[in-house]
C-alpha positions in Angstrom: 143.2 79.2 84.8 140.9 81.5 83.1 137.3 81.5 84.2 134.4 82.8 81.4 131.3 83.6 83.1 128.0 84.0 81.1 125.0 85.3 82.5 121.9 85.0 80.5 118.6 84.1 80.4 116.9 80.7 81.3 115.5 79.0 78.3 119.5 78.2 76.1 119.1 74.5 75.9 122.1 72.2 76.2 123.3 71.8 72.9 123.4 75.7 72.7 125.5 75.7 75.7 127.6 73.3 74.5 128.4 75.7 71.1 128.8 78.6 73.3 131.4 76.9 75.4 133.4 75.7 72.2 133.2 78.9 70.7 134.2 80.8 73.5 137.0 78.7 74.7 138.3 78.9 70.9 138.2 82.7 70.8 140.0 82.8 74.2 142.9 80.2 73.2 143.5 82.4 69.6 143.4 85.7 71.5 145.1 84.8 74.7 146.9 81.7 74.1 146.8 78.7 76.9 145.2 75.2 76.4 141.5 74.0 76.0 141.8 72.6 79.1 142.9 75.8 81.2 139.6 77.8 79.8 136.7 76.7 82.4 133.0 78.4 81.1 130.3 78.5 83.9 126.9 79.4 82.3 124.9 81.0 85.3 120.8 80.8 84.2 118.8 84.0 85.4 114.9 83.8 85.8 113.2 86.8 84.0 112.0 88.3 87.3 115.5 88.2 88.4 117.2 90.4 85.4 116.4 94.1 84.7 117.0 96.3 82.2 116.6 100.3 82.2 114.9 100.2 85.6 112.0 97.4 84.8 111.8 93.6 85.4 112.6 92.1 81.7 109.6 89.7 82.8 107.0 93.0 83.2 105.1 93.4 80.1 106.3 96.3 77.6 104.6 99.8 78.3 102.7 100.6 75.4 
């Protein structure tokens, strides 16, 4: 059974997840092969103030 993971931020509503999961089970089934029901997705919601890029918070204002 593969498992898809996606980190992102908080904010995707549920309808965008819903997409994501379609589209992502697709692309794995015409890649990899399997069935629609063997492809689990597992959306994981991060908080700004948890999620950092180049050293800095993503939820610290942009140095000017």
């Amino acid at each position: 059974m593969p498992m898809i993971r996606v980190e992102l931020m908080k904010g995707r509503t549920v309808e965008q997840k819903r997409e994501c999961a379609k589209a992502l089970t697709d692309a794995f089934l015409a890649t990899c092969g399997g069935t629609p029901q063997s492809v689990h997705v597992v959306f994981v919601d991060v908080e700004k103030h948890d999620w950092a890029v180049g050293g800095r918070l993503v939820a610290d204002p942009k140095p000017e």
